[in-house]
C-alpha positions in Angstrom: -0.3 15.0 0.6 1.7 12.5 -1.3 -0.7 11.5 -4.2 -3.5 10.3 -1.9 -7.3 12.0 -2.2 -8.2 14.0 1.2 -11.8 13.9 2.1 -15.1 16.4 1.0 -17.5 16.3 3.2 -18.1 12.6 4.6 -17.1 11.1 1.2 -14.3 9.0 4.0 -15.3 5.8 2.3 -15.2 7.0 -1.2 -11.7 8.4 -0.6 -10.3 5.5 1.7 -11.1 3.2 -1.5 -9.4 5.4 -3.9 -6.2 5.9 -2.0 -6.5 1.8 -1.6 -6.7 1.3 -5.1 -3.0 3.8 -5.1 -1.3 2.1 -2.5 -2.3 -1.7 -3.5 -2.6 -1.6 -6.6 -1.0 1.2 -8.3 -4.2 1.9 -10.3 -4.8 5.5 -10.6 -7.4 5.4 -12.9 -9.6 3.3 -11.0 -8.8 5.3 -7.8 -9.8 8.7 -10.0 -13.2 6.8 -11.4 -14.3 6.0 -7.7 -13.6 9.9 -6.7 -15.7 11.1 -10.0 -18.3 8.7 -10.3 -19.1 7.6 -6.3 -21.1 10.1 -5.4 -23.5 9.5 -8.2 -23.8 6.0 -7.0 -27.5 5.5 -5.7 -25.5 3.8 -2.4 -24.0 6.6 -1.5 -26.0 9.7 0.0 -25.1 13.5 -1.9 -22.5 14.2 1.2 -20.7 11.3 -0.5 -21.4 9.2 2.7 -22.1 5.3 2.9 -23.2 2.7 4.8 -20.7 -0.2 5.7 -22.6 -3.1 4.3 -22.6 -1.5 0.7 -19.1 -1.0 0.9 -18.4 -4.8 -1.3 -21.4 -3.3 -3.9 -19.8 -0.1 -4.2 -16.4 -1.4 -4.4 -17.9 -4.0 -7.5 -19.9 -1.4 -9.0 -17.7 1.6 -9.4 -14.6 -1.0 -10.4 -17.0 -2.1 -12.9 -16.4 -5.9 -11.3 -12.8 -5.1 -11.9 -12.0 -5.6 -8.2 -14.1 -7.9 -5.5 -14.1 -6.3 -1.9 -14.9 -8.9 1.3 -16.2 -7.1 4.3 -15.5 -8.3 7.6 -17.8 -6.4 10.2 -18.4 -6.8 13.7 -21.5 -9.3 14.2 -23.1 -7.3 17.4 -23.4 -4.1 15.2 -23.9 -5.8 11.8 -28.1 -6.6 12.1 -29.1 -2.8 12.0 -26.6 -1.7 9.7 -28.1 -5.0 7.5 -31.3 -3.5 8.0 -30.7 0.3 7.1 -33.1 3.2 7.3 -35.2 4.8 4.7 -34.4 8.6 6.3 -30.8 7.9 5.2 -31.4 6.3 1.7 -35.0 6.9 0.4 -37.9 3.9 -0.5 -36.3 2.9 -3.6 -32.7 3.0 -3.0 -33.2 1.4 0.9 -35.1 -1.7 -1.1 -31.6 -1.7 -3.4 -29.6 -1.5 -0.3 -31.2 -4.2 1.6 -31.3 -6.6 -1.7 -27.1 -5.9 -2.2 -26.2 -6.5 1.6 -28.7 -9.8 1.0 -27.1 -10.5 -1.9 -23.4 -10.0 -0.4 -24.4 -11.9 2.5 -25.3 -15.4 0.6 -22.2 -14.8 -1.7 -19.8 -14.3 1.1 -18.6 -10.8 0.4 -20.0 -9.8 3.4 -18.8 -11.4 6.6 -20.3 -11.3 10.4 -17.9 -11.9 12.5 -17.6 -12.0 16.8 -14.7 -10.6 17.8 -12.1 -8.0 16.5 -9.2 -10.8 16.8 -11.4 -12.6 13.9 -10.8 -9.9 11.0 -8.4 -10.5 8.8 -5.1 -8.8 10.0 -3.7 -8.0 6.3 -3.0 -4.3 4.9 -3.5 -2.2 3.3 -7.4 -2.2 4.3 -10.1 0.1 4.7 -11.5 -0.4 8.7 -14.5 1.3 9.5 -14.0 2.6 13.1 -17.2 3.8 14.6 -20.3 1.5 15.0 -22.8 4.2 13.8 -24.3 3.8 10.6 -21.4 6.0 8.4 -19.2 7.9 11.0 -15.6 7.3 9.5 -13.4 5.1 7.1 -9.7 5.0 6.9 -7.0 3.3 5.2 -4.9 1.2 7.2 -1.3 0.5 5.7 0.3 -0.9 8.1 -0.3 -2.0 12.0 1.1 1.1 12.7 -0.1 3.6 10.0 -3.4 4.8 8.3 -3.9 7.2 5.4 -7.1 9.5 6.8 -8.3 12.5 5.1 -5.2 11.7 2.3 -2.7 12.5 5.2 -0.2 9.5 6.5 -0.6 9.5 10.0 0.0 7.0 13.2 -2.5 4.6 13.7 -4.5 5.5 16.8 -7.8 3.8 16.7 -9.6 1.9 19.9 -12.2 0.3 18.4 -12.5 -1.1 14.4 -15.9 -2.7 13.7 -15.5 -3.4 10.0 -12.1 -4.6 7.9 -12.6 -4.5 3.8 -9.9 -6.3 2.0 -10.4 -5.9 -1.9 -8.4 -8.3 -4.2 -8.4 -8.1 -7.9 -11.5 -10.5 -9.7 
């Protein structure tokens, strides 16, 4: 498996950003803190699953502001994913949910944008690749190469609606 984190459940997001964290920035211990402490993040539902918009909070809050993250997702499926749902999250967190991806919005951590040609074509990244609320995250190493489920495999994706690029803060 090479030192990458394979997925439980539909924690995809949770280990796409820890194996990021490996392969970027050589920081194990931040990688392991995202794998222990993520699923106890209010964002994230007890499958370990995650809506895109949170990804920049998530990525802030379980770095401890260590790391920024800049989501780039695909305008057309970006308004109800803004909006969320309180079956998925609950009254209180869906009222945090809403105020991060607000919040992320005005600072420019999260970014609408048209087209797929308009993400930023820089890797690694984590690309979300289903337009559905939380279907899958990967991490995408090179144009031809993605780490899914902790297993190095050939890229082989139609459609990416979101690209998160995380720098250092």
């Amino acid at each position: 498996m090479n030192g990458y984190y394979g997925n439980r459940d539909q924690e995809c997001f949770l280990c796409s950003s820890a194996n990021l964290f490996i392969n970027q920035f050589n920081d194990r211990s931040t990688a392991q803190r995202i794998i222990e402490e993520g699923r106890k993040h209010p964002l994230v539902d007890s499958h370990g699953a995650t809506h895109m918009p949170s990804w920049p909070t998530l990525v802030r809050d379980l770095t401890c502001g260590e790391y920024l993250a800049f989501l780039h997702i695909r305008e057309k499926y970006a308004t109800p994913l803004f909006r969320g749902d309180e079956h998925s999250f609950g009254r209180k967190a869906l009222r945090r949910y809403r105020k991060a991806v607000r919040g992320d919005i005005t600072k420019g951590y999260i970014i609408p944008v048209l087209r797929k040609r308009d993400m930023p074509d820089i890797f690694p990244r984590i690309i979300g690749v289903d337009s559905d609320i939380s279907k899958h995250a990967v991490l995408q190493i090179s144009s031809e190469g993605v780490i899914d489920e902790g297993v190095e495999e050939s890229f082989s994706y139609d459609a990416i609606y979101a690209v998160l690029r995380v720098e250092r803060n």
